[in-house]
C-alpha positions in Angstrom: -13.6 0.6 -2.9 -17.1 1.7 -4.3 -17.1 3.0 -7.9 -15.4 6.8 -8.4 -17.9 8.8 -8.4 -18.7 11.1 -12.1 -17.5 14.3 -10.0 -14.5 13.2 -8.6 -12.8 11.4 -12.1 -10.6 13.8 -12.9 -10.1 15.2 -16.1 -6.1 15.5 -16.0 -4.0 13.4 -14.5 -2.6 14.3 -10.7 0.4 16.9 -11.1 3.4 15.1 -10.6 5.7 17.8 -10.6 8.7 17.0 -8.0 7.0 14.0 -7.5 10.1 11.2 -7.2 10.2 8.3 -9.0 11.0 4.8 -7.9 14.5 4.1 -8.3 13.8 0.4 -9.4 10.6 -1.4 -11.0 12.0 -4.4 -10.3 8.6 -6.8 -9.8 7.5 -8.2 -6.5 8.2 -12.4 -6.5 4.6 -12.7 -7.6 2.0 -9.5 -9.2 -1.5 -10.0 -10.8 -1.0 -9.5 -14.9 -4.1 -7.4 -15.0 -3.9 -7.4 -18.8 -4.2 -4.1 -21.3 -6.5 -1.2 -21.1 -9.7 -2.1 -22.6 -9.4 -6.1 -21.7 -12.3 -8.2 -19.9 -10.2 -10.7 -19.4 -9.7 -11.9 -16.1 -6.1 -11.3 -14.0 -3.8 -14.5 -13.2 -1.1 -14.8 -10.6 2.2 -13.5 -12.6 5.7 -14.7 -11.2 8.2 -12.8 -13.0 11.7 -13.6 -13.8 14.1 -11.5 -11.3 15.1 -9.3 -14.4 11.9 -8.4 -15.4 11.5 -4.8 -14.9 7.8 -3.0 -15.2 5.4 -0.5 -13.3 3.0 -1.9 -10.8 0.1 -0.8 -8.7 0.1 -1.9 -5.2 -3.3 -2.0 -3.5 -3.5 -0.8 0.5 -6.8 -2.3 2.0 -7.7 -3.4 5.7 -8.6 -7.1 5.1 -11.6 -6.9 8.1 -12.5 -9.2 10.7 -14.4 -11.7 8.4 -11.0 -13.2 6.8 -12.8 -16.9 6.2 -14.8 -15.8 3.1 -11.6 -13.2 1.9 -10.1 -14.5 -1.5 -6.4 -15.8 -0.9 -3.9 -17.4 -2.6 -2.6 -20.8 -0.6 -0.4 -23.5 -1.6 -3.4 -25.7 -2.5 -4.5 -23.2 -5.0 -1.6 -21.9 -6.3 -1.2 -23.6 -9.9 -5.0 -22.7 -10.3 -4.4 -18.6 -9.5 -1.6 -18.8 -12.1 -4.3 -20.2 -15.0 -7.0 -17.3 -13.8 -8.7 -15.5 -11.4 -12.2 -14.5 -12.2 -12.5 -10.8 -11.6 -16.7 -11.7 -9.9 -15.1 -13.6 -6.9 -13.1 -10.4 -5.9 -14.2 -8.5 -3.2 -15.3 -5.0 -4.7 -12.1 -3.3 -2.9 -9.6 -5.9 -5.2 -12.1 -5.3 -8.6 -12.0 -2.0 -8.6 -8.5 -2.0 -7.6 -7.8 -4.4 -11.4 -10.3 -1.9 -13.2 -8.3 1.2 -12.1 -4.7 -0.2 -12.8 -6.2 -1.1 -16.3 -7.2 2.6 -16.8 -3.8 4.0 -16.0 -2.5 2.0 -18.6 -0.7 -0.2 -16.1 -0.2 -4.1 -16.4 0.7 -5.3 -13.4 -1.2 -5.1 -9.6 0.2 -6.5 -6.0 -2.2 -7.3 -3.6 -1.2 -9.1 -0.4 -3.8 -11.9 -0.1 -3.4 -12.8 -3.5 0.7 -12.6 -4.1 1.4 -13.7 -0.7 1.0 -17.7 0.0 -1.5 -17.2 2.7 -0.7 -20.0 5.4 2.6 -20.5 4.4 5.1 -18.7 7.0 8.2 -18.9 5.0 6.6 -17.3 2.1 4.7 -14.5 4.3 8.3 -13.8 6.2 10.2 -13.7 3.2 7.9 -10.8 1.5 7.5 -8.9 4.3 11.5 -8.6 4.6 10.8 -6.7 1.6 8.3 -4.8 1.8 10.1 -1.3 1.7 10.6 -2.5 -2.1 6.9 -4.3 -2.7 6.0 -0.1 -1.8 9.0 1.9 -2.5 9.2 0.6 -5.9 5.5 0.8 -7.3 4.9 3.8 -9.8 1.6 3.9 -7.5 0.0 3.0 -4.5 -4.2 2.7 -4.4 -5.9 2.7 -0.7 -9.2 1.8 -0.4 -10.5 3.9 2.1 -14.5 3.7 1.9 -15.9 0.6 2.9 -15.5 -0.8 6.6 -14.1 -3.9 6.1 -11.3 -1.8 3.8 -10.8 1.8 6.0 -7.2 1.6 6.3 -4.2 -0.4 5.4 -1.0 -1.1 7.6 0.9 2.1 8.4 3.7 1.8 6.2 1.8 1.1 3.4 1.7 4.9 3.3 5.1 5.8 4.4 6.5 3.8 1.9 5.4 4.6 -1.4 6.3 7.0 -3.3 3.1 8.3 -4.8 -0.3 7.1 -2.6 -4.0 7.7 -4.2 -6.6 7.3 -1.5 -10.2 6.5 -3.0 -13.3 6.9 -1.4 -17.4 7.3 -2.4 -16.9 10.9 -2.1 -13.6 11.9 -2.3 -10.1 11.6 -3.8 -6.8 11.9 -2.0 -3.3 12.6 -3.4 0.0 12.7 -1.7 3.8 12.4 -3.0 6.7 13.9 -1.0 6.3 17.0 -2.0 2.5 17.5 -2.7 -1.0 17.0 -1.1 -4.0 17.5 -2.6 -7.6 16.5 -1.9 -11.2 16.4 -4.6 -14.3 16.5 -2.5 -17.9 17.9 -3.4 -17.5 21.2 -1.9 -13.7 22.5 -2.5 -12.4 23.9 -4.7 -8.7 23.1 -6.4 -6.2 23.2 -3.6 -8.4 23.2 -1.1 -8.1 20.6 1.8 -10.8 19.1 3.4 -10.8 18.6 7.3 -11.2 15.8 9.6 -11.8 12.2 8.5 -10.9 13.3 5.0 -7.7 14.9 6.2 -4.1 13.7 4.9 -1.5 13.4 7.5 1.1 15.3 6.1 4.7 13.1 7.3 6.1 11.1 4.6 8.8 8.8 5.7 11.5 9.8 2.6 11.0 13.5 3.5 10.8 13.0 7.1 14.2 11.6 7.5 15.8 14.5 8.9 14.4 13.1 12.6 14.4 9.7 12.0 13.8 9.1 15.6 11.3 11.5 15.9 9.7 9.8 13.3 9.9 6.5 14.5 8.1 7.8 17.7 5.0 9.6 15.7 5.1 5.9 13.2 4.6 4.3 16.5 1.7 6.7 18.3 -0.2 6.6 14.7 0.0 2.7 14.6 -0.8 2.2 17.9 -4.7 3.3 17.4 -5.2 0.8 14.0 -7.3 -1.8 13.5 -4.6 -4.6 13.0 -6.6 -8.2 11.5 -3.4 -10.3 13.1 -2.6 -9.2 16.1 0.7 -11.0 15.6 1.8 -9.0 12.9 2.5 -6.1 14.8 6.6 -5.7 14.5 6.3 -7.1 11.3 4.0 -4.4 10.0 6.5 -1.8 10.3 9.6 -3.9 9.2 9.8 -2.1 6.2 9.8 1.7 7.8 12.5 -0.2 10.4 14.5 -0.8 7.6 14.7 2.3 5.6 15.7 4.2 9.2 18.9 1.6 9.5 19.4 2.4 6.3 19.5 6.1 7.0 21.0 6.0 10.5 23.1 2.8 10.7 21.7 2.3 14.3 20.6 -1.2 15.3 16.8 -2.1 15.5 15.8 -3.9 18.5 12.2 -5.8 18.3 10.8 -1.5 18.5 13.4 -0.1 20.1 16.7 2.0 18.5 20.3 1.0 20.7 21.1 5.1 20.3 17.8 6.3 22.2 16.9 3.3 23.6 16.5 5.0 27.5 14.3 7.4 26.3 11.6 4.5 24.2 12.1 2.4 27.3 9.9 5.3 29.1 6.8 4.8 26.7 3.3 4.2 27.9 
C-alpha cells in the first residue's frame, strides 16, 4: 500500500448513511495497539482481556510468494512483539496500514501475520474458526490493493466486513451493504470506474436471500485467486461457511451444502 495520493485524500469522510454497524467490538485474541493520532511510537502486540470492547481496523493484503523475508509473529518471538514492533521493519502494505488507522482516530489494527502465531497450527485453526468475527466485527476493513506482492486478500475478507476501503496509487474504493463508491483521477463523484478498478457489487449480509446462489458465485470468484498456501483453501472461506449455516441451518460438508448437494456434485 503506496502512500494516498494528494488527489484522492478526501476532504470528508466516506458517507455512511445506511451503512450497518458491527453488532459487537469485541477484540480479536490478539490486535496491534497502534497508539493515538499524532504518536511515532511504534505498535506492540495487544492481547486484550475477553471484555474489552473497542473499534479495530483489520488489514486485507495478499502475503506474495516471497513469505521468508514477510514479518510474522511465531512462538519464539512472541514476548518480544508484545514489548514493540518497530514500524521500519514493516513491509510498506502493514506501515501504511498503522499510519491510516492512526488518522481515523482508531487504536487498535489486526493483521494476520502479526496476530496470528505463524507456525503454530492450533493457534492458526483456532482464529480462523473465527474469522466471521475478526471481519464482521471491525468498524473497518483496509485492502491493499496496489502493489503485487499485496493485489488481493482472501475472498471473505470482503464478504465479511461490514465497511471495506480499498487503497491503491491511483484510486480509492468504498463499499458497505448498501453503497459503492469509487475516487479516481478522471471521475467525477458517483462515478464508477471500469475494469481492474471495478467493485464487485455482492456483499454476503445483503446477498443472503440466495445463499446458495451465493455460495456458488463465492466459489467461481475464489477459484481464479492467488492463494500463498495452497492448503488453506476450505479454510479460507470458513468464515462465509459459517454465516450461511447460520442463515440456513443446512450442514456444510468440506464445500458442499447436504440440501443441494446433487447439483455442487456436477461442478467442473
Amino acid at each position: 500500500m503506496n502512500p494516498v495520493p494528494s488527489h484522492l485524500v478526501a476532504t470528508e469522510p466516506v458517507a455512511e448513511v445506511g451503512c450497518k454497524s458491527p453488532n459487537s467490538r469485541k477484540l480479536p485474541p490478539r490486535v496491534l495497539d497502534v497508539g493515538e493520532a499524532g504518536e511515532a511510537c511504534d505498535p506492540y502486540l495487544y492481547v486484550p482481556e475477553s471484555s474489552h470492547k473497542s473499534k479495530y481496523v483489520a488489514l486485507s493484503y495478499c502475503w506474495g510468494e516471497d513469505t521468508g523475508a514477510f514479518v510474522t509473529t511465531t512462538n519464539s518471538n512472541l514476548q518480544e512483539r508484545r514489548a514493540g514492533i518497530s514500524l521500519q521493519s514493516l513491509p510498506t502494505a502493514l506501515r501504511e496500514a498503522v499510519y491510516l488507522t492512526r488518522r481515523l482516530g482508531i487504536r487498535y489494527l489486526w493483521i494476520d501475520a502479526l496476530c496470528i502465531i505463524q507456525g503454530d497450527e492450533a493457534d492458526w485453526t483456532s482464529n480462523a474458526a473465527r474469522m466471521d468475527e475478526i471481519y464482521g466485527n471491525a468498524t473497518l476493513t483496509i485492502a491493499a490493493a496496489s502493489a503485487a506482492s499485496c493485489g488481493q486478500g482472501t475472498l471473505q475478507e470482503r464478504l465479511l466486513s461490514h465497511r471495506y476501503l480499498s487503497v491503491g496509487t491511483e484510486y480509492m474504493t468504498w463499499q458497505c451493504p448498501t453503497q459503492t463508491e469509487a475516487r479516481q483521477p478522471g471521475f467525477s463523484e458517483g462515478e464508477s470506474p471500469s475494469g481492474q478498478f471495478s467493485l464487485r457489487t455482492y456483499h454476503l449480509f445483503s446477498s443472503l436471500g440466495d445463499p446458495f446462489g451465493l455460495w456458488c458465485r463465492v466459489v467461481i470468484d475464489y477459484s481464479s485467486r492467488y492463494l500463498t498456501n495452497e492448503g488453506d483453501k476450505l479454510a479460507a472461506l470458513s468464515g462465509v461457511a459459517k454465516v450461511i449455516h447460520t442463515h440456513t441451518g443446512d450442514q456444510y460438508l468440506a464445500g458442499l451444502w447436504r440440501k443441494n448437494i446433487l447439483q455442487m456434485l456436477l461442478w467442473q
